[in-house]
N, C-alpha and C positions, 0 to 999 in steps of 0.2 A: 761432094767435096773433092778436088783434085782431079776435077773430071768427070765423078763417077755420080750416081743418085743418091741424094740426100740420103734415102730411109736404107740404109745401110745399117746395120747396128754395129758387129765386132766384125776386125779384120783378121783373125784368123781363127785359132782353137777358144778365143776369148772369148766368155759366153754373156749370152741376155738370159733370158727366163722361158718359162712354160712350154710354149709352142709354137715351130716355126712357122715362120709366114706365109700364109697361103694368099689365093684369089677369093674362091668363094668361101661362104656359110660352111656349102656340104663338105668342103676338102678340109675346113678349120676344124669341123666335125670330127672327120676322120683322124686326120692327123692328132689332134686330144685322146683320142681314142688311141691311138698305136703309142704316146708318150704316158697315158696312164696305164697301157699294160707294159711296155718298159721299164718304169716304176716300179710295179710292182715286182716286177723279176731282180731289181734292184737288189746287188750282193751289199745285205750289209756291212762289209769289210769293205766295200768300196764308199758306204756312207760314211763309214767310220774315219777314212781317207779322208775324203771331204773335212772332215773337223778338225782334225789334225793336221790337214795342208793348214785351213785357214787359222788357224790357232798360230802357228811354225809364224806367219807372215803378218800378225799382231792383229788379226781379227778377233777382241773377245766377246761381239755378241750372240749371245747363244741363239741358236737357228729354231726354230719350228720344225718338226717333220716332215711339213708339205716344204718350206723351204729349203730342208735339203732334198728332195725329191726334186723340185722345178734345177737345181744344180748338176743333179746327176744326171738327168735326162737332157740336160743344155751342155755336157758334154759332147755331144755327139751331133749338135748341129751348128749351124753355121749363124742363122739369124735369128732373132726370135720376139714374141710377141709378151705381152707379163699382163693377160687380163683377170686377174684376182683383184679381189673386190676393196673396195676401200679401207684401211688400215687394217691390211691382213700382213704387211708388211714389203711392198715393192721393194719399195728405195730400200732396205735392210738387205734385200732378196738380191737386188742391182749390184751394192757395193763387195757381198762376196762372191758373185759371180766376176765381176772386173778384178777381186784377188786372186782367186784361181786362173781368171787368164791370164796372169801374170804381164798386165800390161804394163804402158809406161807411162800415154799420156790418154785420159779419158776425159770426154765432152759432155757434160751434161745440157741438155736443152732444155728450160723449161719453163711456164709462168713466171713472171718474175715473183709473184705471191708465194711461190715455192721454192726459189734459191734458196734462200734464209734454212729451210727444212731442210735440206738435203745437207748443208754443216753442220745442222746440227745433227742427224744422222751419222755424218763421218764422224763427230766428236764422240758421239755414243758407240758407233764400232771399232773405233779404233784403238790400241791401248798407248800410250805413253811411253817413249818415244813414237809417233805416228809412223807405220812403215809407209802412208801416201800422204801427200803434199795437198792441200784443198787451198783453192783461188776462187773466189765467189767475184763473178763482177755483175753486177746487177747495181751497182752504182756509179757514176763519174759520166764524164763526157766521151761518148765514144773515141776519142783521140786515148784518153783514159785507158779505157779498155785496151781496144789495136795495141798501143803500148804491151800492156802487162800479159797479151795472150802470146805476140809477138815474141818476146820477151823470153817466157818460159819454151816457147818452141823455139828458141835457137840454142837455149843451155842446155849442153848434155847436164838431166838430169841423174844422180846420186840416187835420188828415189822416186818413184811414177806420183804423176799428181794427176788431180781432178780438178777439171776446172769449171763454173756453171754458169750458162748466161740464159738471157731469158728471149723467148721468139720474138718478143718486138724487137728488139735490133740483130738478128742472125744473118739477117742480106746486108746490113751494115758492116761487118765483120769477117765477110768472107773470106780478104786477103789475107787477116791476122788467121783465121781457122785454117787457112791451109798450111801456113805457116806453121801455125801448132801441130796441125797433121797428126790428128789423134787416132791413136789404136783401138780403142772402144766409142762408138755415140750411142745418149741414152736420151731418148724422146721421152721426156715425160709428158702425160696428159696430153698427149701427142693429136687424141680425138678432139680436142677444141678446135 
C-alpha cells in the first residue's frame, strides 16, 4: 500500500502478535524460542501496565495470560505473525494490541465469512462509549465501499476506527485504502 509491500502489518511501535516474521521454519523456530524466553523474564509490573493501558482506553475484555504475553513480547517488534491455534483468541489478541499501539486508522483483511466476527469481537471488547469507531464493508457495490473507506480517510478522525473488508475485492479498493492509509493491517487467515 502506498508503494510499499502488502504483508506489512503495523507502521510503527503498533503491534501484531507472537512472532516476528521470519523466512524459514529454522529462523520462526528460533525466533519463538528468544520471544518465549522474553516472556518469561516478562516484569510483571509491565503486564500489569498492559491492563491498565488497555483498561484507561475502554478495552474491557479480560485477556488470557498467554495474551498478555503475545502483547508484551510485541512491544518490542515491528512485524508480526499470530499463529495460535483456533479460538485461543486472535482477533481478541489483535484488537488490544491495535489499542496499545494507539493507532488511529486500522485495516482489517479478511474472508468475507469473517468480517461479521470481527464486530462482533469489537462489540465484546469494547465498553460503551466505544473509544474505536468499526466500519464493516463486506457489503454494497464496490462504488459503495471506495465511497465509505475514502470517506473515513479524509476525516480527521476524534477517535481511531477499524475498518474490515474482505480479500475478494482488495485490488478493487486500492485507491480508496490508500487513501485510508492505515496505521495498523491485520491479515487474517491470511494462509488461504
Amino acid at each position: 500500500i502506498n508503494g510499499t509491500e502488502i504483508l506489512a502489518f503495523p507502521a510503527d511501535r503498533a503491534a501484531f502478535l507472537a512472532a516476528e516474521m521470519c523466512d524459514t521454519p529454522a529462523a520462526v523456530s528460533m525466533e519463538y524460542k528468544q520471544a518465549r524466553a522474553d516472556v518469561m523474564k516478562a516484569d510483571p509490573i509491565v503486564i500489569e501496565e498492559i491492563r491498565t493501558t488497555l483498561r484507561a482506553r475502554g478495552f474491557v475484555r479480560e485477556l488470557l495470560p498467554y495474551q498478555l504475553e503475545c502483547l508484551y513480547v510485541s512491544q518490542f517488534k515491528r512485524g508480526f505473525y499470530n499463529a495460535m491455534t483456533m479460538g485461543l483468541g486472535k482477533t481478541t489478541t489483535a484488537l488490544a494490541a491495535a489499542t496499545l499501539g494507539q493507532v488511529q486508522r486500522v485495516l482489517v483483511v479478511c474472508p468475507k465469512s469473517v468480517c461479521r466476527t470481527w464486530q462482533k469481537e469489537w462489540e465484546i471488547c469494547f465498553a460503551h462509549p466505544r473509544s474505536f469507531g468499526f466500519c464493516l464493508l463486506d457489503e454494497g457495490s464496490i462504488a459503495e465501499r471506495r465511497y465509505k473507506l475514502v470517506n473515513i480517510g479524509c476525516k480527521s478522525q476524534a477517535w481511531p476506527v477499524i475498518c474490515a473488508i474482505n480479500y475478494e475485492i482488495l485490488h478493487e479498493l486500492q485507491d480508496a485504502i490508500n487513501t485510508y492509509n492505515p496505521d495498523l493491517l491485520i491479515f487474517d487467515e491470511a494462509h488461504r
